[in-house]
Backbone of each chain as nested JSON, in Angstrom:
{
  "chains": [
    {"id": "A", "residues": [
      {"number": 1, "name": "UNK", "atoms": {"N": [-50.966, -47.159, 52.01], "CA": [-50.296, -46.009, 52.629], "C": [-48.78, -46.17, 52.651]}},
      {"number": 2, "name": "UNK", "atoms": {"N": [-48.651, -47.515, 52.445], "CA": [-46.407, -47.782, 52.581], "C": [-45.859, -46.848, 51.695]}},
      {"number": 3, "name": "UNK", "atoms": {"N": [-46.703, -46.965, 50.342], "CA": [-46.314, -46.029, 48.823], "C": [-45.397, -44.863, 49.654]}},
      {"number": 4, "name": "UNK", "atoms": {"N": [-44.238, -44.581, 48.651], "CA": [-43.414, -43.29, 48.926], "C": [-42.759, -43.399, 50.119]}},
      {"number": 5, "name": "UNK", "atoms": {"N": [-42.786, -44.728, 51.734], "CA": [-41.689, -44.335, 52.844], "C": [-41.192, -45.951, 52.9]}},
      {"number": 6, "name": "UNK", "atoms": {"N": [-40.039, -45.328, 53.079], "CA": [-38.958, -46.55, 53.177], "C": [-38.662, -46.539, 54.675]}},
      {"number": 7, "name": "UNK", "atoms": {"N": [-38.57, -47.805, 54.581], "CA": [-38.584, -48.355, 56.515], "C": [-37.283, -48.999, 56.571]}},
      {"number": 8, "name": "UNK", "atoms": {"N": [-36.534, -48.359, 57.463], "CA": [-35.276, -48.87, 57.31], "C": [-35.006, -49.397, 58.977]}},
      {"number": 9, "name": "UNK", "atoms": {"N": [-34.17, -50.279, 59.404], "CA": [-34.129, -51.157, 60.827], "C": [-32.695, -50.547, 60.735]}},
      {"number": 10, "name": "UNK", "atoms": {"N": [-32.389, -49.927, 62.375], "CA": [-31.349, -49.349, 62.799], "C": [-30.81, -50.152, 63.945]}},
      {"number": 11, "name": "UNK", "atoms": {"N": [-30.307, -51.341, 63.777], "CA": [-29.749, -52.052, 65.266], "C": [-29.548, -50.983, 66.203]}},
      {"number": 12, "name": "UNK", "atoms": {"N": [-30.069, -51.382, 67.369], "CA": [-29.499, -50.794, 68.632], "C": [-29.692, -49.138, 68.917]}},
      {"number": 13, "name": "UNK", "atoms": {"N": [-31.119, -49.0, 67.54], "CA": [-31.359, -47.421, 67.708], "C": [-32.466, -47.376, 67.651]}},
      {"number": 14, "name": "UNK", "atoms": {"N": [-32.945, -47.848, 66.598], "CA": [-34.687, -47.394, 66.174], "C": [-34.693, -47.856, 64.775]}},
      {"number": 15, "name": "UNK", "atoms": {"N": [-36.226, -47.133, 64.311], "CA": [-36.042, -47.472, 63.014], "C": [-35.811, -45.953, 62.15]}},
      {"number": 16, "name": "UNK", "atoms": {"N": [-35.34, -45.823, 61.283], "CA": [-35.941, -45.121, 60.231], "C": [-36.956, -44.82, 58.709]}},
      {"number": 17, "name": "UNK", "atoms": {"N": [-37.441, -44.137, 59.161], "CA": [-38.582, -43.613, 58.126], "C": [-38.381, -42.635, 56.998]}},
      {"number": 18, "name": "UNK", "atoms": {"N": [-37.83, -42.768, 55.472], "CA": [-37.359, -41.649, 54.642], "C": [-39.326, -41.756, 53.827]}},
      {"number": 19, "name": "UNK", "atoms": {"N": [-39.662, -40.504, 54.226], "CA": [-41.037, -40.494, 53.301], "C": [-40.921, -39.223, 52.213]}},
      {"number": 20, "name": "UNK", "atoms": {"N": [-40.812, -39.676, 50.907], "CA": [-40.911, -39.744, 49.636], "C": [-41.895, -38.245, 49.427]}},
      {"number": 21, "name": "UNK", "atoms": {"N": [-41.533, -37.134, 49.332], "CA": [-42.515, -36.023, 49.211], "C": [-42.587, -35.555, 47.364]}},
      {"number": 22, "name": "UNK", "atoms": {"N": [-42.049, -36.569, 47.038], "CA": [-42.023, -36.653, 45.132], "C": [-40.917, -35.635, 44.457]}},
      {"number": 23, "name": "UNK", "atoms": {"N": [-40.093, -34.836, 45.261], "CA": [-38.919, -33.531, 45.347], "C": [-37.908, -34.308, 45.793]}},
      {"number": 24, "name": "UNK", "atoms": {"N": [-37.02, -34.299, 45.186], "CA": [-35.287, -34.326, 45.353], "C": [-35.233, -33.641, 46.66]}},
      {"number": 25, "name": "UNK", "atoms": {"N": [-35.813, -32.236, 46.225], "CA": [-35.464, -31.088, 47.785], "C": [-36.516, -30.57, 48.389]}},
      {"number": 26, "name": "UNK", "atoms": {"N": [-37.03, -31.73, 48.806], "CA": [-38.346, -32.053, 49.783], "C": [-38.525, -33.11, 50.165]}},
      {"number": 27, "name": "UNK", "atoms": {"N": [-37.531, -33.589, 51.853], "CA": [-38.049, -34.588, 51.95], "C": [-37.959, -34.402, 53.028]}},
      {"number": 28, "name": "UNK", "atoms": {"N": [-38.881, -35.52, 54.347], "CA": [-38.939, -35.515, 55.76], "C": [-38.546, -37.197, 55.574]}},
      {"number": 29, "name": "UNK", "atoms": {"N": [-37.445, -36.948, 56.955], "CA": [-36.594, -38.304, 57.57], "C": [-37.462, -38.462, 58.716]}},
      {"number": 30, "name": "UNK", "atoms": {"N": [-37.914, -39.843, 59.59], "CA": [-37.752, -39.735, 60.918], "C": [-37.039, -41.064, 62.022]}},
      {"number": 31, "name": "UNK", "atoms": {"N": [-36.491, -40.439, 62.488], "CA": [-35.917, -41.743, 63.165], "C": [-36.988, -42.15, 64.401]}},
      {"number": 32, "name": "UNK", "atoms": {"N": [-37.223, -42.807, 64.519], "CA": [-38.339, -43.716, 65.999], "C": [-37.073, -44.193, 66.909]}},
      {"number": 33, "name": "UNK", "atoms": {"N": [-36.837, -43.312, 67.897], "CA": [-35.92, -44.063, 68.477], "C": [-36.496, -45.353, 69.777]}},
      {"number": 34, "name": "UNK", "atoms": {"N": [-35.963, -46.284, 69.834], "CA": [-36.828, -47.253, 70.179], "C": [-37.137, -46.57, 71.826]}},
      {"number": 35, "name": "UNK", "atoms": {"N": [-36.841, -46.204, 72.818], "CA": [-37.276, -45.117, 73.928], "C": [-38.906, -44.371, 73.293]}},
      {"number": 36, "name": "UNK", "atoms": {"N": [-39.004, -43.82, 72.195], "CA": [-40.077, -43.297, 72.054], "C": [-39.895, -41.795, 71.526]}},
      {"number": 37, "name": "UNK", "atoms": {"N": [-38.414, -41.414, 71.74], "CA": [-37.801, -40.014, 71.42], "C": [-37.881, -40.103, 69.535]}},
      {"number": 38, "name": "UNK", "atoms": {"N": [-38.593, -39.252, 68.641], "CA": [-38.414, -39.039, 67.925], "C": [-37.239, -38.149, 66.954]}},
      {"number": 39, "name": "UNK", "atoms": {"N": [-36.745, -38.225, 66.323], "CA": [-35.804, -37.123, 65.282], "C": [-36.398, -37.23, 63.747]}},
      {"number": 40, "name": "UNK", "atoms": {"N": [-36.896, -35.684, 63.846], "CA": [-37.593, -35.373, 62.754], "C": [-36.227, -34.309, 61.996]}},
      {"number": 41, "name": "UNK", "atoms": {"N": [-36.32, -35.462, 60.679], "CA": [-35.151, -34.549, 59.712], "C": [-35.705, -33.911, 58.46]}},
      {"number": 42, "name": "UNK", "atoms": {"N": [-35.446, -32.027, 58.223], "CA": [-36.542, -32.063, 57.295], "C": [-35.232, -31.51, 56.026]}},
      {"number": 43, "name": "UNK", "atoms": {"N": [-35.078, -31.721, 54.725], "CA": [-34.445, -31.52, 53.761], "C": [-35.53, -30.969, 53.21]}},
      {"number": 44, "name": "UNK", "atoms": {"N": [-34.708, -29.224, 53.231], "CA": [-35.615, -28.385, 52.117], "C": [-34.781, -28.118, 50.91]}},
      {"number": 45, "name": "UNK", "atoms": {"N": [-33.465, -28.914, 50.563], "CA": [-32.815, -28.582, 49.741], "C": [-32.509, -29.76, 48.977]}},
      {"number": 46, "name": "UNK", "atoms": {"N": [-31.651, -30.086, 48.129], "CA": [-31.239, -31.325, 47.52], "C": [-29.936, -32.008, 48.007]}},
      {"number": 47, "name": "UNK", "atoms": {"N": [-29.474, -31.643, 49.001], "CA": [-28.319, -31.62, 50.082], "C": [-28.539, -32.798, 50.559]}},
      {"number": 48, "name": "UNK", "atoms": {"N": [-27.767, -33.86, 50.527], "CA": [-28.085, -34.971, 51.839], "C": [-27.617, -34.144, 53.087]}},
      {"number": 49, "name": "UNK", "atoms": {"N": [-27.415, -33.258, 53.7], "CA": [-26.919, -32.735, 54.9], "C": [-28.808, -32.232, 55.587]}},
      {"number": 50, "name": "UNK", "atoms": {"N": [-29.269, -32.514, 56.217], "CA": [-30.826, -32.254, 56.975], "C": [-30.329, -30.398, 56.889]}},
      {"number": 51, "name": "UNK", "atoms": {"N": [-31.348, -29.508, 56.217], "CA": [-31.763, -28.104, 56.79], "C": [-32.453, -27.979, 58.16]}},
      {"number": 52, "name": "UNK", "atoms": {"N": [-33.116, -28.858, 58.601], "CA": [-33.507, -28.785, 60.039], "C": [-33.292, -30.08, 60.94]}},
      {"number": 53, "name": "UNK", "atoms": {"N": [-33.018, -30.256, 62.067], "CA": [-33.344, -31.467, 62.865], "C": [-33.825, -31.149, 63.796]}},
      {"number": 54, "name": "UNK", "atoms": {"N": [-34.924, -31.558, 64.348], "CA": [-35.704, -31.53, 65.815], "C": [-35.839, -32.63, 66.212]}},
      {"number": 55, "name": "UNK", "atoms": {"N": [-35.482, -32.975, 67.443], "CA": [-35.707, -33.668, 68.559], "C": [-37.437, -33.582, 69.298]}},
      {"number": 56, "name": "UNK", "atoms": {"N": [-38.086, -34.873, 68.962], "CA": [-39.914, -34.425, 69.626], "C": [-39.494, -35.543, 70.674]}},
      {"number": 57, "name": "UNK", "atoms": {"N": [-40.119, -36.105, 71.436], "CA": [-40.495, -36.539, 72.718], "C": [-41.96, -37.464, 72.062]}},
      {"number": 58, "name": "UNK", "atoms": {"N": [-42.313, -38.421, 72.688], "CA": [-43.387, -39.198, 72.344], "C": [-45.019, -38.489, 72.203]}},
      {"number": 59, "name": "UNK", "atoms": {"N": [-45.005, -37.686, 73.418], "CA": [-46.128, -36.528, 73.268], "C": [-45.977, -35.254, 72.244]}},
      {"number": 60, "name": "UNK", "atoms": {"N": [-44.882, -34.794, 72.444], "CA": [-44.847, -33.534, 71.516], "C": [-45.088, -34.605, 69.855]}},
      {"number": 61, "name": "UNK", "atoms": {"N": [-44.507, -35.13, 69.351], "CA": [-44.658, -35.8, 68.27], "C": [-46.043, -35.958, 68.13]}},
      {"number": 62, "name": "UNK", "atoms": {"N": [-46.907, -36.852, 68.894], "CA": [-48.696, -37.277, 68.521], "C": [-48.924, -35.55, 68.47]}},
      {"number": 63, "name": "UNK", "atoms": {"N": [-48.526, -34.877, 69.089], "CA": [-49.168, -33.287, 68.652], "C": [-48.738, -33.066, 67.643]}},
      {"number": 64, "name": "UNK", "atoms": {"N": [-47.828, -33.073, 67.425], "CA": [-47.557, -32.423, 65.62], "C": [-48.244, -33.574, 64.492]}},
      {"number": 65, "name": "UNK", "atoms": {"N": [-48.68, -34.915, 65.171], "CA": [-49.122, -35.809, 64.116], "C": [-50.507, -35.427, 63.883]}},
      {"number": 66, "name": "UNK", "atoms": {"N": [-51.171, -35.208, 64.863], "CA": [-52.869, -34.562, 65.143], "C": [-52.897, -33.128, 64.539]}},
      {"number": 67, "name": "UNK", "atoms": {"N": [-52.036, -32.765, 64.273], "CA": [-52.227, -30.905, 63.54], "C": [-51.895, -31.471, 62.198]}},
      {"number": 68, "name": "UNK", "atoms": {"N": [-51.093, -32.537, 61.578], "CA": [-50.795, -32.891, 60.508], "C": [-52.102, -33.509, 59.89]}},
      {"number": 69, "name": "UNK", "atoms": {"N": [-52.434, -34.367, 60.8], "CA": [-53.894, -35.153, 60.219], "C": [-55.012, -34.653, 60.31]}},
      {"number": 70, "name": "UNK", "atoms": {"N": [-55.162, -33.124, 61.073], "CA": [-56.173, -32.624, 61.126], "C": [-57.373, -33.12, 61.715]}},
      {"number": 71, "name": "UNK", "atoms": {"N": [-56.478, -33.984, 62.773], "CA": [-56.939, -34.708, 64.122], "C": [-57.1, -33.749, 65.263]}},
      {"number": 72, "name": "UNK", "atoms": {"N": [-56.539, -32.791, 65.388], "CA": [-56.288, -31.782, 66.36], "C": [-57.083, -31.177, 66.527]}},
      {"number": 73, "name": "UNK", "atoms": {"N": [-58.046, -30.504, 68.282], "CA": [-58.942, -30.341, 68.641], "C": [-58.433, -29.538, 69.426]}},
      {"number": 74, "name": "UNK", "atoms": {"N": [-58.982, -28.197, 70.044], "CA": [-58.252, -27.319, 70.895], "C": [-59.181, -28.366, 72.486]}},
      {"number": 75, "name": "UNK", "atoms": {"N": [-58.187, -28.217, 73.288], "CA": [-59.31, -28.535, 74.607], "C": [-59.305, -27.263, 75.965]}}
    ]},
    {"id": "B", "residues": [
      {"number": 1, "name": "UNK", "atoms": {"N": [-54.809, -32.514, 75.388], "CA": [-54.121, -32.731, 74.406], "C": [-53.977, -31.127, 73.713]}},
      {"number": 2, "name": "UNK", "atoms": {"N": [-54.727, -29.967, 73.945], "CA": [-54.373, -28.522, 73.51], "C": [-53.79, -28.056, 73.691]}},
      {"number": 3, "name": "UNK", "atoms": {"N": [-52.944, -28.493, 75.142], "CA": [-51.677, -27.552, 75.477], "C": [-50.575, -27.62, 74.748]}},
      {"number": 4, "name": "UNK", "atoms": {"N": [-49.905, -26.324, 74.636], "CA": [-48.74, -26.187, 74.227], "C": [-48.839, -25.922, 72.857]}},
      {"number": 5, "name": "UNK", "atoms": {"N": [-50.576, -25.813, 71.99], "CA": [-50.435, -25.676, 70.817], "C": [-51.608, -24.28, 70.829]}},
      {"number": 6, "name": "UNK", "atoms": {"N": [-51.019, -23.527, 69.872], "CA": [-51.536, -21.786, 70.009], "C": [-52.188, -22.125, 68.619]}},
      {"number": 7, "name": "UNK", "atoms": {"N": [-53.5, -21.787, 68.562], "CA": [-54.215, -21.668, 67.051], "C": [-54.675, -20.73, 66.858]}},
      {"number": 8, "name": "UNK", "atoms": {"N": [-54.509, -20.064, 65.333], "CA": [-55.075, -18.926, 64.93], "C": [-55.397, -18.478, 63.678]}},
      {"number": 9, "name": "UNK", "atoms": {"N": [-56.945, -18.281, 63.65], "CA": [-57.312, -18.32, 62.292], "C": [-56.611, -17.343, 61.275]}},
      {"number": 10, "name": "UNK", "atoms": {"N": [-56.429, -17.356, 59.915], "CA": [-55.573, -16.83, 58.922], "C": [-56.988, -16.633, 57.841]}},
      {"number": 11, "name": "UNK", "atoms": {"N": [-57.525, -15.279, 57.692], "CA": [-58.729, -15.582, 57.604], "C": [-58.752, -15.404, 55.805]}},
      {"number": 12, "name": "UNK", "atoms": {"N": [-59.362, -16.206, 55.128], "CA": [-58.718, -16.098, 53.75], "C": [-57.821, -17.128, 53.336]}},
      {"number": 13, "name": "UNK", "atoms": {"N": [-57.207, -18.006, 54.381], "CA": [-55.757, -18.768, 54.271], "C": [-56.263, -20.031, 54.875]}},
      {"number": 14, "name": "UNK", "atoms": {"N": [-57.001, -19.806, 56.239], "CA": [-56.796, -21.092, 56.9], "C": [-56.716, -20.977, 58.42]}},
      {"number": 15, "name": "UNK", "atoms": {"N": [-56.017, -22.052, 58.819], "CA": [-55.552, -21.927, 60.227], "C": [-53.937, -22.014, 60.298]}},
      {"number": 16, "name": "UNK", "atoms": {"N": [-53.708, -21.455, 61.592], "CA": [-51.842, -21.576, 61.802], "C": [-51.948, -22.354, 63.667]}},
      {"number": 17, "name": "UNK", "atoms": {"N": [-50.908, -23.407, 63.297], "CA": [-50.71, -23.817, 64.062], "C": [-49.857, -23.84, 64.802]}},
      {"number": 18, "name": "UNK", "atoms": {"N": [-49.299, -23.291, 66.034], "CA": [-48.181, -23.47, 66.639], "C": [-47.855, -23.952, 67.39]}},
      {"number": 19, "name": "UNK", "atoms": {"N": [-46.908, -25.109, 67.559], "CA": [-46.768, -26.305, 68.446], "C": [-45.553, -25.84, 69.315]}},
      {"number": 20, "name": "UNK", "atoms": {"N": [-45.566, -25.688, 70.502], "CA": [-44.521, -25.24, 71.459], "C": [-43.913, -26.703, 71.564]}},
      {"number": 21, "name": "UNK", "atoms": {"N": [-42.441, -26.608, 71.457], "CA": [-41.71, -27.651, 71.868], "C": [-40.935, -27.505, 73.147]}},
      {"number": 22, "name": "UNK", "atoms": {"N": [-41.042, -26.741, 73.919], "CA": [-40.981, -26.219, 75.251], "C": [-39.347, -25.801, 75.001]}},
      {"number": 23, "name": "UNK", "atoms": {"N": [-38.946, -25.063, 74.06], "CA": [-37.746, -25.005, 73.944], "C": [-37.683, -23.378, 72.556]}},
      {"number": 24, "name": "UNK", "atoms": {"N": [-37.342, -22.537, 73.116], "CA": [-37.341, -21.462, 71.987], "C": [-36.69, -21.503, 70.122]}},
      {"number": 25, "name": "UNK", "atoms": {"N": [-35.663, -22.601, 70.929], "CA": [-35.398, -22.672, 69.457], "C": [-35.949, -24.367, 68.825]}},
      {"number": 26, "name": "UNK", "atoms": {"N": [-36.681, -24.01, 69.497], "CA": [-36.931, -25.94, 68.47], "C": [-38.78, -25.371, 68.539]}},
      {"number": 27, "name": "UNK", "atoms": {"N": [-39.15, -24.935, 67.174], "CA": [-40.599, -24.664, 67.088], "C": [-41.065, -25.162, 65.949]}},
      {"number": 28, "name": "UNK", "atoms": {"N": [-42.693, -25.714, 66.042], "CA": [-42.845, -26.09, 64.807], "C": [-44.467, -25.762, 64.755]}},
      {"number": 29, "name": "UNK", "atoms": {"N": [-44.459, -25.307, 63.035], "CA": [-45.968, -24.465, 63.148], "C": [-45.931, -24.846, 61.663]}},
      {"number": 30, "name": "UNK", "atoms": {"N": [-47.472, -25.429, 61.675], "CA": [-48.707, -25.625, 60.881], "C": [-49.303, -24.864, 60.153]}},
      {"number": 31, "name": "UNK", "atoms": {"N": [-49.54, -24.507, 58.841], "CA": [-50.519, -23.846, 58.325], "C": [-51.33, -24.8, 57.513]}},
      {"number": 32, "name": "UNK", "atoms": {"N": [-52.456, -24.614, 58.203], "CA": [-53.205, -25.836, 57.282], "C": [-54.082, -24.89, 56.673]}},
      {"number": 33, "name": "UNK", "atoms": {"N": [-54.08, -25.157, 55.306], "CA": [-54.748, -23.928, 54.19], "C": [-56.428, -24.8, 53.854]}},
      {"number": 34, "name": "UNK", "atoms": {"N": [-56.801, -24.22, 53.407], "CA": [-58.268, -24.096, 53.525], "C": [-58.445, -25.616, 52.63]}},
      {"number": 35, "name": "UNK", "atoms": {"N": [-57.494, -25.976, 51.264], "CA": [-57.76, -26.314, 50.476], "C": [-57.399, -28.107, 50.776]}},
      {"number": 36, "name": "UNK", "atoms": {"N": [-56.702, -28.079, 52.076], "CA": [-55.955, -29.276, 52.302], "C": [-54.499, -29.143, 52.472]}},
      {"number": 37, "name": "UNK", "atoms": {"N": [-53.743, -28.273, 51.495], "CA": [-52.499, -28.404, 51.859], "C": [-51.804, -27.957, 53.23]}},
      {"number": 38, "name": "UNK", "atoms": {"N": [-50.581, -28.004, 53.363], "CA": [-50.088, -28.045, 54.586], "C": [-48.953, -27.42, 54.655]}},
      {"number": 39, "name": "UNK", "atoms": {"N": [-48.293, -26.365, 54.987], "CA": [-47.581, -25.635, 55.36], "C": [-46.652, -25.988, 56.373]}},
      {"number": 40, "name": "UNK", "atoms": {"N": [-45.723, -27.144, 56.619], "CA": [-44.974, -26.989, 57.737], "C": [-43.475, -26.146, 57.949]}},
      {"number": 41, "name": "UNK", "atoms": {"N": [-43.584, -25.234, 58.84], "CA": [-42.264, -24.565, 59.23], "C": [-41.615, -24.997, 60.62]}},
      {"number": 42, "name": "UNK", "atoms": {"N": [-40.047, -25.325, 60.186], "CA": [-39.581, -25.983, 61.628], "C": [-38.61, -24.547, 61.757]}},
      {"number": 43, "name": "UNK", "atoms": {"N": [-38.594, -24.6, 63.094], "CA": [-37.753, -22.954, 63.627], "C": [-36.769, -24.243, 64.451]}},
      {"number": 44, "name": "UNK", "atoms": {"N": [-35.726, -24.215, 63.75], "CA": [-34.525, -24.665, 65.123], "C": [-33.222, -24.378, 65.218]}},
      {"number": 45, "name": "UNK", "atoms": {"N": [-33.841, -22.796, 65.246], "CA": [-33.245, -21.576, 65.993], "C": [-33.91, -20.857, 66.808]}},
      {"number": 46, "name": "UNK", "atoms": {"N": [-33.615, -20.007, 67.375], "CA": [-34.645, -18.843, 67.922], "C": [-35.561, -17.534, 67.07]}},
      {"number": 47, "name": "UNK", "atoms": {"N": [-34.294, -17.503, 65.893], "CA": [-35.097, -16.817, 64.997], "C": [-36.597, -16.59, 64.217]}},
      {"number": 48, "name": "UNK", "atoms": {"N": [-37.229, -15.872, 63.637], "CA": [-38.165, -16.039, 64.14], "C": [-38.197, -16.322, 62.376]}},
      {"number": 49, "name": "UNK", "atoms": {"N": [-36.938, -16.178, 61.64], "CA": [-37.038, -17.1, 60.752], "C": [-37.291, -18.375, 60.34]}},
      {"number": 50, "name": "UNK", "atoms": {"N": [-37.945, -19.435, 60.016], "CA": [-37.985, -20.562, 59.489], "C": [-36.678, -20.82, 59.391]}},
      {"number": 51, "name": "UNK", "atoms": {"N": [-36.091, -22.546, 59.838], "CA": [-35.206, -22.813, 58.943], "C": [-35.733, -23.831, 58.153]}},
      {"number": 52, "name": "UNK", "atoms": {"N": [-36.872, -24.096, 58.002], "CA": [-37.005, -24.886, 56.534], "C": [-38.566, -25.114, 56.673]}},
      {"number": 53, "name": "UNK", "atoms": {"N": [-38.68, -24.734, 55.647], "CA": [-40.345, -24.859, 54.791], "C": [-40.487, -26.0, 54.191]}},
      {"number": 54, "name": "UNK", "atoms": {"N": [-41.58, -26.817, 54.187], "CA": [-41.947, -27.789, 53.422], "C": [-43.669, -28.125, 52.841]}},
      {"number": 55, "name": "UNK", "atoms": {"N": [-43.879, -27.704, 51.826], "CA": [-45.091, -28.197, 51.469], "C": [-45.836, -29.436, 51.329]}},
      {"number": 56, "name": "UNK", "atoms": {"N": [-46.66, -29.731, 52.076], "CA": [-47.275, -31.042, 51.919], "C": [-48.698, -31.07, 51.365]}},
      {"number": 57, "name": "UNK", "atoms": {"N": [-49.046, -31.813, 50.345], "CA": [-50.528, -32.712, 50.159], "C": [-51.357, -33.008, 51.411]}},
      {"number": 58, "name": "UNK", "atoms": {"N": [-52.353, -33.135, 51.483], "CA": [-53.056, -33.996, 52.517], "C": [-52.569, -35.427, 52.687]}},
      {"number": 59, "name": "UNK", "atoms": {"N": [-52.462, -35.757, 51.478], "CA": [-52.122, -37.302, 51.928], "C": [-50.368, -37.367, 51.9]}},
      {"number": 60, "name": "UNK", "atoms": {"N": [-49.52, -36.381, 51.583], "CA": [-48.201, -36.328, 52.835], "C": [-48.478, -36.091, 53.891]}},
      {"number": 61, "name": "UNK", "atoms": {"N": [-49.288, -35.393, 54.489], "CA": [-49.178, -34.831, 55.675], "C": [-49.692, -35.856, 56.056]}},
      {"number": 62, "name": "UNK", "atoms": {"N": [-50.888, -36.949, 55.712], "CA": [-51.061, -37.78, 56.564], "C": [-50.052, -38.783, 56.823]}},
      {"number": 63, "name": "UNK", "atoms": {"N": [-49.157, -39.104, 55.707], "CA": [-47.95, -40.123, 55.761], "C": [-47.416, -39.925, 56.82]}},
      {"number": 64, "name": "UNK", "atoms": {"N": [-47.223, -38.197, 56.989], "CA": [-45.768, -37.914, 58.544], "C": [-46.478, -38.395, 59.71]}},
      {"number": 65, "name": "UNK", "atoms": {"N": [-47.438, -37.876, 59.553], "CA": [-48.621, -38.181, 61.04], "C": [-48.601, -39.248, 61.163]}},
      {"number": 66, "name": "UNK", "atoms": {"N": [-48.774, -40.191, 60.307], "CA": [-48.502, -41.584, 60.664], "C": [-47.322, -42.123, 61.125]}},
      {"number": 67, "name": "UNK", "atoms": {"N": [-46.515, -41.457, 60.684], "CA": [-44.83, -42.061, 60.971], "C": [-44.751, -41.517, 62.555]}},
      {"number": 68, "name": "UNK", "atoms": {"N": [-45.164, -40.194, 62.564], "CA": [-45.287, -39.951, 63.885], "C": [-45.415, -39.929, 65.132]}},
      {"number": 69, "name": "UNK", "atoms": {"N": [-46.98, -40.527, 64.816], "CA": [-47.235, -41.228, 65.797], "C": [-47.453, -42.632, 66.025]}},
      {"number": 70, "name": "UNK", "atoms": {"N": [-46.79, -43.406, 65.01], "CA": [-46.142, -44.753, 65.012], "C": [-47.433, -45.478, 64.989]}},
      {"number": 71, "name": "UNK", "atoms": {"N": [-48.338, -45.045, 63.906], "CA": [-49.469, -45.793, 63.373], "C": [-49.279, -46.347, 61.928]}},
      {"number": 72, "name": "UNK", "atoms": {"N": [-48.016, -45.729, 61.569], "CA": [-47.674, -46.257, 59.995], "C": [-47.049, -47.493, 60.14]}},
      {"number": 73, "name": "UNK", "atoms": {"N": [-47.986, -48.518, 58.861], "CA": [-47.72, -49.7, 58.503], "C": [-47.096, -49.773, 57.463]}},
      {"number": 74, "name": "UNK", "atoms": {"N": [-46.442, -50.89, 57.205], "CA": [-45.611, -50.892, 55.67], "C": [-47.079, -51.562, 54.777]}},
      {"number": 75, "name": "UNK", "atoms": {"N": [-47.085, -51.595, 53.721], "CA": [-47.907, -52.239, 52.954], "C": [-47.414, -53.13, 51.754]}}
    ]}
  ]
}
């Protein structure tokens, strides 16, 4: 599963995650900030400048990971 | 774990997922298509435009989910 994301160590921040969507102008960044606060960076263009950044929270994140994995269950 | 996420079948398409980030302009919604692929749109604006589309595989979408929710290993 490593194939395609590069794990990069951010002293004194977190880590980062660049995962490889096989597109120049398609790619998702994420930073793990070591707190648990995620930053999801999404490049829909070939721009190093992010087209979107969102800020998730440790819960909101496992929700968007469970709709991604098709883990997600209404309760 | 359902709260905050609105599902609704897309009948022909799939399901749509919408993940409230408790914040109007920071939204992020799922279309998971019948076939596997994955539709993610991040709104971070209020608009009810997308600011960025990204198509994923099943097995991208499982990569993010993993990064996500901080189950991804390097290999």
């Amino acid at each position: 599963m490593g194939k395609g994301v590069h794990v990069q160590d951010l002293p004194g921040v977190g880590k980062r995650y660049d995962i490889d969507l096989g597109r120049p102008d398609q790619r998702i960044s994420v930073i793990m900030r070591s707190g648990g606060v995620r930053d999801l960076y999404v490049f829909a263009t070939a721009s190093a400048e992010p087209t979107a950044v969102i800020e998730l929270t440790e819960e909101q994140a496992r929700k968007v990971s469970a709709v991604l994995s098709a883990t997600f269950f209404e309760s």
